[in-house]
Structure formats: C-alpha cells, structure tokens
N, C-alpha and C positions, 0 to 999 in steps of 0.2 A: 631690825624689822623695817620694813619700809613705810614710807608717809603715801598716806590720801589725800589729796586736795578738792574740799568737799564746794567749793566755789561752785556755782552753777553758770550757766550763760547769765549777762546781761542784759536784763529787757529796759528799755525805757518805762515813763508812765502810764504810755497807750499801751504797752505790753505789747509792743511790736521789739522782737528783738534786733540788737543793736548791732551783733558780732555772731561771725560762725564760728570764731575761735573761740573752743576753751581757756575759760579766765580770764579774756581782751576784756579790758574795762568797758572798751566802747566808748569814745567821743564822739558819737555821731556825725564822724565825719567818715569812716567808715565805707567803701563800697555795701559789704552789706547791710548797712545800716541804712543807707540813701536808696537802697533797692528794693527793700522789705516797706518802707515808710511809702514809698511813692507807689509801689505793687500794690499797697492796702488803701488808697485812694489818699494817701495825705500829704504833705507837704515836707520833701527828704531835709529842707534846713535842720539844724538842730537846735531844739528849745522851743519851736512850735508845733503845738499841738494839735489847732486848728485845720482840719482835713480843706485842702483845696478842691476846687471845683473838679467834678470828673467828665473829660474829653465828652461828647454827644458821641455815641458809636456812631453815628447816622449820617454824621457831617462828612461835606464832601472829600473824596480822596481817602475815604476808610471804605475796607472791605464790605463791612453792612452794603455802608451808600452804593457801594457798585451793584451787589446782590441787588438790591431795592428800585438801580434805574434799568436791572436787568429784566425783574421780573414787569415794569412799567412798562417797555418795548414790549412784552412776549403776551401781556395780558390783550382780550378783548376791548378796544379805547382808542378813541380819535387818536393818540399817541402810540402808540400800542397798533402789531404788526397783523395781530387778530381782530377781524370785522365780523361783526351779527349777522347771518342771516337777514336779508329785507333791512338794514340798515340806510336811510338815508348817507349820500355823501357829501363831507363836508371837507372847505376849499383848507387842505394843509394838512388832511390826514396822511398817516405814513402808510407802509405795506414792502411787500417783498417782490423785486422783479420778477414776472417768471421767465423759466430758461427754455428754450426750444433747441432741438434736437435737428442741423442737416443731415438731409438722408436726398441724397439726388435720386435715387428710386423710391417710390412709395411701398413701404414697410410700416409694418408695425413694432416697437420696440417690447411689445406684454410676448408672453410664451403663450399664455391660452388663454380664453374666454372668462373674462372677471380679474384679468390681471389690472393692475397701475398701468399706466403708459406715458411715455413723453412725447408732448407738442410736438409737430414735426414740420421741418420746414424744406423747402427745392435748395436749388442751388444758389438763385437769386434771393433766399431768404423769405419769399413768400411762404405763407402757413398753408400747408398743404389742408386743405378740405376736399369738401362734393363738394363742387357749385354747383348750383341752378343753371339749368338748361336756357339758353336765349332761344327767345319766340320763333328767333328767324330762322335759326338751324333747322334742317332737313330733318325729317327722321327717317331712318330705313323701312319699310315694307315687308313683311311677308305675309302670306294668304295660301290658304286651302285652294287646291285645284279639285279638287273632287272631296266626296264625305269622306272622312279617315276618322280616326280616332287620335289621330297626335299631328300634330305641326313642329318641324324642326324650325324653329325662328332662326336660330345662330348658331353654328356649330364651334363657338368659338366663346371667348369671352364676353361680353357684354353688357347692357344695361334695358329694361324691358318697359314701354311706359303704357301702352294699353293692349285691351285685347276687345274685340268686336266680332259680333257673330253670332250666328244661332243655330240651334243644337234640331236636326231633322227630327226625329222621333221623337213623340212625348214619352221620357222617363227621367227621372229623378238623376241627379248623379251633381258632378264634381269639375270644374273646369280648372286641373292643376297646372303649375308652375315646377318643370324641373330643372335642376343647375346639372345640363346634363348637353353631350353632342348627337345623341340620338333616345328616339323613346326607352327608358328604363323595365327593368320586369319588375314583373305585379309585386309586391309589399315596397318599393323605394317609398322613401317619405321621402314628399313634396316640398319646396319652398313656400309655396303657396297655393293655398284649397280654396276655390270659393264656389258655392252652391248654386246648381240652378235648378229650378225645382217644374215640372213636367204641368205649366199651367196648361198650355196650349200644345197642340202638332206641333208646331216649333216655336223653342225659347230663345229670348233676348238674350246675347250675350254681348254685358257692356261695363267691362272692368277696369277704368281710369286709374294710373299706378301714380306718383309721384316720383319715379323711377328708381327703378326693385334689379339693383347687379346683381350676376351672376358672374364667378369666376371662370368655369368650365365651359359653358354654353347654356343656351335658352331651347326648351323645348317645353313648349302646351300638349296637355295630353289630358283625354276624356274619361273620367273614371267613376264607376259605382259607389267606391268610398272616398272618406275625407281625408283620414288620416294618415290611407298610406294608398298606394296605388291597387287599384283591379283597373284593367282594361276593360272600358265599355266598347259599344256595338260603334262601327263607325258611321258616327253619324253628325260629325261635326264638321262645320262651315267656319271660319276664325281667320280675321287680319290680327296679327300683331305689330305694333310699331313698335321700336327700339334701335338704337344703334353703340 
C-alpha cells in the first residue's frame, strides 16, 4: 500500500504562509515566504512580526500621485486648465494655447450651420475676422432713377450698410433685403424685412445696417409682406450704400 504524507503547508504565527512547497519547513528565508509577508503589509525579515509602515499610495512617483496631479491640471482652479465662467484673472494661472487653422482663402472649416469651427488665420498669420469699416473709406452709391419696386444695389457680392428713401404711396408694406443679382419672384425669403407702415403720402425710409454681406448680390425690393416676398406697386425711391 502506499503512504500519505498528511504534513500540511507551513504558516508562520501571523499565519501568513511561509512556503508554496508541500512539506518545505520554511525558514523564512524563503522567496515565498519574504513575498507573502511583505504582500500582507509586514515586514519579509524572519522572526518579526511587527507589520511595517505601509508605502502612502499618494506619494510622489506612484500611479495614484500621477492620477491625482492629473485630475488637479484638468479640474476647474488657478492650477487647473479649466476656468469659471466670469472668473476673475489671476497673475500665474495655467490654460491651454489655442490653435488656429491657416487658410489663405477665407473659408470656413464647420460643414453646416451649428457646426464647431476652427480659428482661422491669412497667410501672414493674422486672425481672419470682419473688421469695422474706417470712417474714411468711400462707400459706393446706388439710387432709384425713377419709382420701381426693386433697386439692384450689386449684382455681385457684397456688403450693404444703409438704405434711405421714401416710399410714394401711402401703404403698408415691407422694405426687403435680397442676397440675390436681380429682383427674385414673389415667395423668396428675404435676408432682411423691415416695416414701413403708410403714415403719411410718403414714408420715411431710414435703415442704418452695421453692415449686412451678401454672398451673391444686393438687391432692395418693395413688398406687401414680411416674411417672404409679394411684389408691391412701384413706388419706391431708395439710396443704398455699400460696397
């Protein structure tokens, strides 16, 4: 018959065991005995049972600590690459450069309306915006030679900054804005409506833009309604400036 040998592992007194071999006495000298002892927070010598101090996970050069100065950069805080809304600024706060996009033609980098877009800058690296018009630039001209119902201002691209004029007939109607090279038919919707309303034999018309582009062309045109074109009677007199 054959023998069993009913030995079991060896644990020390902490009952951390000493040996992965079956029946190794264990000296605690042991790899797994110095690996299980110091795994369990205590100290791998052998005969001491007093558990050693356990490492801070926090301290620096541990994965915590990195997690910890990462989330410190990425939170809202003078240190920290997120700023409040209406925050005051203070001398030595951080943040993130931003990047600007050249584009030697002005483009837009979004696909459609409510997209993201990136800064854009010329070729010299200026930030492509609108500027404000200087005082001293010209503006172009056009005017009604006779009552019509539309003024082609521009058959071309453009930028539109008033309208002046007054309407012969007394009736209600609409002094529209279309992005367009000649008068549209009746339902185009307008760039821009605005009312004048049949006080007198003839009405004021005195429209100051802060200047209003059009891609395609500028053309004024006199309509019954607001929201989308009817051709009114011609009876409109109209300077437009733009260039």
């Amino acid at each position: 018959m054959g023998t069993t040998q009913s030995t079991t592992l060896n644990t020390d007194t902490d009952a951390k065991r000493t040996s992965s071999v079956y029946g190794d006495a264990g000296d605690g000298v042991s790899r797994w005995f110095q690996w299980r002892r110091s795994a369990d927070g205590g100290d791998a010598t052998q005969g001491l049972k007093a558990d050693a101090a356990v490492t801070d996970p926090t301290s620096s050069a541990t994965v915590v600590a990195l997690l910890k100065g990462l989330l410190t950069f990425l939170r809202v805080s003078a240190a920290g690459v997120g700023k409040a809304e209406d925050a005051a600024h203070v001398t030595g706060d951080t943040g993130v450069a931003a990047l600007a996009v050249r584009r030697d033609t002005a483009a837009s980098s979004a696909g459609t309306d409510g997209d993201y877009a990136t800064l854009n800058t010329d070729a010299t690296g200026r930030l492509r915006t609108v500027a404000a018009r200087d005082v001293d630039d010209a503006l172009s001209i056009a005017a009604s030679s006779a009552a019509a119902d539309d003024l082609v201002v521009k058959a071309s691209a453009g930028t539109l900054y008033s309208i002046v004029g007054h309407i012969a007939a007394g009736e209600d109607g609409y002094v529209q804005v279309h992005d367009a090279t000649s008068q549209p038919a009746d339902t185009a919707v307008p760039e821009l409506s605005y009312f004048v309303g049949a006080a007198s034999a003839a009405q004021a018309v005195n429209i100051p833009l802060p200047g209003h582009a059009c891609g395609t062309g500028i053309v004024v045109v006199w309509s019954t309604t607001a929201a989308t074109l009817t051709a009114g009677a011609a009876n409109m007199f109209v300077t437009a400036h733009y260039d």
